[in-house]
C-alpha positions in Angstrom: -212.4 99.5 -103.4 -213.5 102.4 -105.3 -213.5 103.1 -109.2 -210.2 104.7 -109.7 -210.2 107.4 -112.7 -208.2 105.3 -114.9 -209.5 102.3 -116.2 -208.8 99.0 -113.6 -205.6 96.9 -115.8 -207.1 93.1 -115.4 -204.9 90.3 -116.6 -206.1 86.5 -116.8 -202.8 84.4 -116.9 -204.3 81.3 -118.3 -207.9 81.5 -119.8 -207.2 78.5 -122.0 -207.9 76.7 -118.5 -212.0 77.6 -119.0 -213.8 76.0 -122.0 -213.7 78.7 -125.4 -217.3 77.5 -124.9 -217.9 79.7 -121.7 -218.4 83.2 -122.0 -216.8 85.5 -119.7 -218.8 89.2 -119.3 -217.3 92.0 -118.9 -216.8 93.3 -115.4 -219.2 95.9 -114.6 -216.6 98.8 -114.0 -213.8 100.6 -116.4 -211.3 98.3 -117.0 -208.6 97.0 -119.4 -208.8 93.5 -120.0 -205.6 91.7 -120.7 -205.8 87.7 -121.3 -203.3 85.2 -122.0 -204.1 82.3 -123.1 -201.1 80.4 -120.7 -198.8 81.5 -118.9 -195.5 79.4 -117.9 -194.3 80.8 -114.1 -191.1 82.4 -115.7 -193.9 85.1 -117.7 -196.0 85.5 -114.4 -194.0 88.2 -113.2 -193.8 91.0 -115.9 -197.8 90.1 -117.0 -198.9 91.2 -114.1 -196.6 94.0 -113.1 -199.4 96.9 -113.9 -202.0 94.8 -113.0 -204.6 96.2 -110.5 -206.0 92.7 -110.8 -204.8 88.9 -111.7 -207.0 86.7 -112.3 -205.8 82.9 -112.3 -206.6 79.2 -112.4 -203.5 77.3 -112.2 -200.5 79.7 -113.1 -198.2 80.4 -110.0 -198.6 83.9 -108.2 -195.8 84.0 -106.0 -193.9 86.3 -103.7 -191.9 87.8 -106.0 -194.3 88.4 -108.8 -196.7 90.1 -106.0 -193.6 92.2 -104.8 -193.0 93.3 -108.5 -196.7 94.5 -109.6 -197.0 97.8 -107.2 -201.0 98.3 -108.3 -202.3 95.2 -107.5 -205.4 94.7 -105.2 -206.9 91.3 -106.3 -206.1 87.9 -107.2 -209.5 86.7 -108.5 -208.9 82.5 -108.8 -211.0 81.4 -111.2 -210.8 77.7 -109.4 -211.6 76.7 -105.4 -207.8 75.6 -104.8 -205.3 79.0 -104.1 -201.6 76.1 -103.6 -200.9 78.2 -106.8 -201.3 81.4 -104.5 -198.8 83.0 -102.0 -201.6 84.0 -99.7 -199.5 85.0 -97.1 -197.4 87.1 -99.3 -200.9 89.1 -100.9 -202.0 89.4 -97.2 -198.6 90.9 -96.0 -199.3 93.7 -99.1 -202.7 93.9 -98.9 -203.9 92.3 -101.7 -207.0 90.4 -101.5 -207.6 87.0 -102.6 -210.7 85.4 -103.9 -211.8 81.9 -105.2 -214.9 80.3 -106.7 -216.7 78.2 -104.5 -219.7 75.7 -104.5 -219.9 75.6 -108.3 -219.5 72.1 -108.7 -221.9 70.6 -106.8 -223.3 68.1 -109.7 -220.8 67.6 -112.2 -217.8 66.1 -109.7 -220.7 63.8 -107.8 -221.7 63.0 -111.2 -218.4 61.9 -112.8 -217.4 60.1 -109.3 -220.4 58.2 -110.1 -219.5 57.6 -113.8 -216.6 56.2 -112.9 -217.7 53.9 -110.0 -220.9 52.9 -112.9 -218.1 52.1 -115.4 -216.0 49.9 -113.2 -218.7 47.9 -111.2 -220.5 47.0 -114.5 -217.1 46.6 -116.8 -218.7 48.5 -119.5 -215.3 50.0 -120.7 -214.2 46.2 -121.3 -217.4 45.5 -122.7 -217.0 48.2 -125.1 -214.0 47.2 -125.8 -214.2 43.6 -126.9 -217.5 44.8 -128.6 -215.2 46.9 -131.0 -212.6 43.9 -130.8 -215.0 41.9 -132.8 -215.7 39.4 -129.5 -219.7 40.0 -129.9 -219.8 38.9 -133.5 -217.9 35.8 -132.7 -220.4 35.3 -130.0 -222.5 32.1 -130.0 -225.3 33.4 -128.5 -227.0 36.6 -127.9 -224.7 37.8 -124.7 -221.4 36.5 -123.6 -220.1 36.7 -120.0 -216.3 37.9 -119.7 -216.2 40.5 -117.5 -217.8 40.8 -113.9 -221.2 43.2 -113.8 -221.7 43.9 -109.9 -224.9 46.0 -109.0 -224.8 49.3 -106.3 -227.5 48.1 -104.3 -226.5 46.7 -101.0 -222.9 47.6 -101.4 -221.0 49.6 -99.0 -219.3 53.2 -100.2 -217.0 54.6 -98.1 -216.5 58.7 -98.6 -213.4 60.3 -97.3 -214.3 63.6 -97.5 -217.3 65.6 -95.9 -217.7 68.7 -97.6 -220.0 69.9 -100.2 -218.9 67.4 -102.8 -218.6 64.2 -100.1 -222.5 65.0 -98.9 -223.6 65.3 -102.8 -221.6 62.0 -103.6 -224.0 60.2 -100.6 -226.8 61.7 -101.6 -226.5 59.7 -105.3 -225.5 56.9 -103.5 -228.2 56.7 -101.2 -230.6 56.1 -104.5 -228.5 53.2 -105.6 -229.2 51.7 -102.1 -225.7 52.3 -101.5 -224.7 52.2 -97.5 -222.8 55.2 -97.0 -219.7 55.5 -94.4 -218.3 59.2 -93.7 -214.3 58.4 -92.8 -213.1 60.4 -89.6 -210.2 62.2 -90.5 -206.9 60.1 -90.3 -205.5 59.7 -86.8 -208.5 61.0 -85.2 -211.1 59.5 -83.7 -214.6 60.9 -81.7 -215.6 62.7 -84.6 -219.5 61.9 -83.6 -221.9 59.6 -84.6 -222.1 60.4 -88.2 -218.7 59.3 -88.9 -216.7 56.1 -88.9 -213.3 55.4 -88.2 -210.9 55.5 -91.1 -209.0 52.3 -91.0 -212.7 50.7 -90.4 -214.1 52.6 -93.3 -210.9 50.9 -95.3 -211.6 47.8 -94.0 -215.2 47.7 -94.6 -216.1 49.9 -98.0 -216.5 48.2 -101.2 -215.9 51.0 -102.9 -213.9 54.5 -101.7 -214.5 57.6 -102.8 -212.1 60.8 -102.3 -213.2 64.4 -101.6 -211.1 66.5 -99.5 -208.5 68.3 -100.2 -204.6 68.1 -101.0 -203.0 69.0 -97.3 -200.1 68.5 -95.7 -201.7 66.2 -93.7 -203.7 64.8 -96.7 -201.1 64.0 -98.8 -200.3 60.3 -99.3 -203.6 59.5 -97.6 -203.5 56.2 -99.0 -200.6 54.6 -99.1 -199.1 50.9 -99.1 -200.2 50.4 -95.2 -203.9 51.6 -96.0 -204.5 49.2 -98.9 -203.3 46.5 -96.7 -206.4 47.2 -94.2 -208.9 47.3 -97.5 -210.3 43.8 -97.0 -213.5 43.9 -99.1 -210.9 44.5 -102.4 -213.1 47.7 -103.1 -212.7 49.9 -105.4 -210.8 53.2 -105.1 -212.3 56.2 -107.1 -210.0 60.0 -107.2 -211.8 62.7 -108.5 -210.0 65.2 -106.1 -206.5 65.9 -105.8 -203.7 64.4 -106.8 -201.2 63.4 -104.3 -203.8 62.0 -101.6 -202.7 58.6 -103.0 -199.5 57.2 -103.1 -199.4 56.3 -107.0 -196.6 53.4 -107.3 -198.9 52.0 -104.2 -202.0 51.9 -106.0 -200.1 50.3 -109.3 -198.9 47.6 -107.0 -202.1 47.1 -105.2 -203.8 46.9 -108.4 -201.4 44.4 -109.8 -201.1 42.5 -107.3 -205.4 42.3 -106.5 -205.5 43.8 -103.2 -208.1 46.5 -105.1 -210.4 45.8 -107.8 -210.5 48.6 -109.5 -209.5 52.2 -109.4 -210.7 55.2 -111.3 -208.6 58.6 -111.3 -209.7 62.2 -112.8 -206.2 63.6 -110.8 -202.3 63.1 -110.5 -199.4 64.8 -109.3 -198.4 66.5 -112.0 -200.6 67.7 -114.6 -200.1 66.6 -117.0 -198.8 63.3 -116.4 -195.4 62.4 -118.1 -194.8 59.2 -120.4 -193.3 57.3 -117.8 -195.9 57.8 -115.2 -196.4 54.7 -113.7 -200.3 55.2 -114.1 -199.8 55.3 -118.1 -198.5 51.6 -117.6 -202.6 50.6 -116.3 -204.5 52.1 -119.1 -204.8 49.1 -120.8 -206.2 47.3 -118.0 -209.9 46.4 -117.9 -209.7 47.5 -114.0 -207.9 51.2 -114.5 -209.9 54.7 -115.7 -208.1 57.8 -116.0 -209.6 60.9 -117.2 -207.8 64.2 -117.6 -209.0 66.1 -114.7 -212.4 66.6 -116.3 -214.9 66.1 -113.3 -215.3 69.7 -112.4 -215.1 70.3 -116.3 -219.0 70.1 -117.7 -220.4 72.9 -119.6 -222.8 74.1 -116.6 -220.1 73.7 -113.8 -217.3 75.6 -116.0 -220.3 78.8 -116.9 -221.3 79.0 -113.4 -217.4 79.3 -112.3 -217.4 82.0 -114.7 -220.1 84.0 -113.5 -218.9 83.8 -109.9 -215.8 84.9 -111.0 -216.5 87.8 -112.8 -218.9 88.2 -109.3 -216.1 88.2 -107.6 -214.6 90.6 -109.5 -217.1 93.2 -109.2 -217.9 92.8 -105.7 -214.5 93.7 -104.4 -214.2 96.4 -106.9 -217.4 97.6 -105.3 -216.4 98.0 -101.8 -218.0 94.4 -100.8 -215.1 91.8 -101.5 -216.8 88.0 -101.1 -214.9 84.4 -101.2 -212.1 86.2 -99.7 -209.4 83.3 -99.3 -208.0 84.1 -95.4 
């Protein structure tokens, strides 16, 4: 794509999505930037109708806005999920789509690892009765209400072998963690580097998810796979929501066929009143964090810059992360 003689029209749908603390530069071509700083799907369509490029995180792009915005040549997702996309509708007119890849290669390993730390050692229950007044009522210098388990020795089980699953063993290998990589379900033969999935249920003390929210991922875990978890591990989300089945895991909690699960992700965002996860959160046993895992300050200026890369290249002639 060549610099056209009037300035590019870019319009960000949702830049309340990135940190106010990132800074975004300006592309390095003419262009009018346009940003919003949401945008509800019903608004989608007449933003973007002179745009030559969208640039979006979570607000919808669909056929009909595409069909409706004549100059458009990019959707530039500042994010490395494109469900919010019509792909096939942007490749029918010819309009490229892009996404941000590899960018969080610390912080989700990081906060997986917070979260499995946090459980195993009880510290949230621990910090609770601390600011409950249970330590000054103590009669000696330490009391012993809550389970502390050490890493070392345990087994992890990752489903999940992309960038993010080989950066979660990596960690885990330093805590003397024994790492399983799950075949995918319902296949088996995968090589020796991977272990069948209802064994790595069956065998993990603790089970980490990384991949991502398919048709064929979705309810990944469900009622019949916490019946096979026999070690009572725990289960740890920090991907997508809708790879588990959420009324299962309240019942398998409940009912101590886990012993512990942490969530950064649910199926809607964000989660009503009533969602039966907002019945656990005063469990000892339960974390959930609002989809912050991809979210620190490094991770979120590094998506930025690839974005605006994005950006640029494709204007340029030399599109990258093109979404096929």
């Amino acid at each position: 794509m060549t610099a056209a003689a009037q300035p590019a029209r870019i319009v960000f749908l949702d830049r309340a999505t990135l940190s106010p603390r990132t800074s975004l530069r300006e592309p390095a071509f003419p262009h009018e930037w346009m940003s919003f700083e949401r945008s509800a799907p019903e608004e989608v369509a007449e933003r973007i109708a002179t745009a030559a490029i969208v640039v979006t995180n979570k607000a919808p792009v669909h056929a009909a806005a595409i069909a409706g915005a004549p100059n458009l040549k990019l959707v530039a997702v500042a994010a490395t999920g494109t469900d919010n996309v019509d792909v096939a509708a942007c490749r029918a007119r010819d309009v490229t789509v892009s996404n941000i890849r590899n960018y969080a290669i610390h912080t989700v390993p990081e906060h997986t690892f917070a979260l499995i730390l946090a459980l195993r050692r009880n510290i949230l229950a621990y910090h609770r009765s601390v600011a409950q007044g249970r330590w000054r009522e103590a009669d000696q210098f330490c009391y012993f209400d809550y389970p502390i388990r050490d890493l070392a020795g345990s087994t992890l089980g990752i489903i999940g072998d992309g960038v993010l699953g080989r950066a979660v063993a990596d960690i885990a290998r330093g805590f003397g963690l024994k790492t399983l990589f799950s075949d995918y379900k319902g296949t088996t033969g995968m090589g020796p580097l991977y272990t069948p999935f209802e064994t790595v249920l069956r065998t993990s003390d603790i089970i980490t998810l990384h991949t991502p929210l398919l048709p064929s991922t979705r309810n990944l875990i469900a009622a019949p796979e916490f019946a096979l978890m026999e070690r009572k591990p725990l289960l740890i989300n920090t991907a997508r929501g809708g790879l588990v089945d959420e009324q299962a895991l309240c019942e398998a909690l409940t009912s101590g066929r886990i012993a512990g699960a942490a969530f950064d992700v649910v199926t809607q965002e964000p989660p009503a009143a009533d969602h039966p996860f907002m019945r656990l959160l005063d469990r000892p046993d339960f974390i959930l964090t609002p989809h912050v895992a991809w979210a620190s300050e490094e991770a979120i200026q590094s998506l930025a810059d690839q974005l605006i890369d994005n950006i640029d290249a494709f204007w340029a002639g030399q599109p990258r992360n093109v979404v096929e």
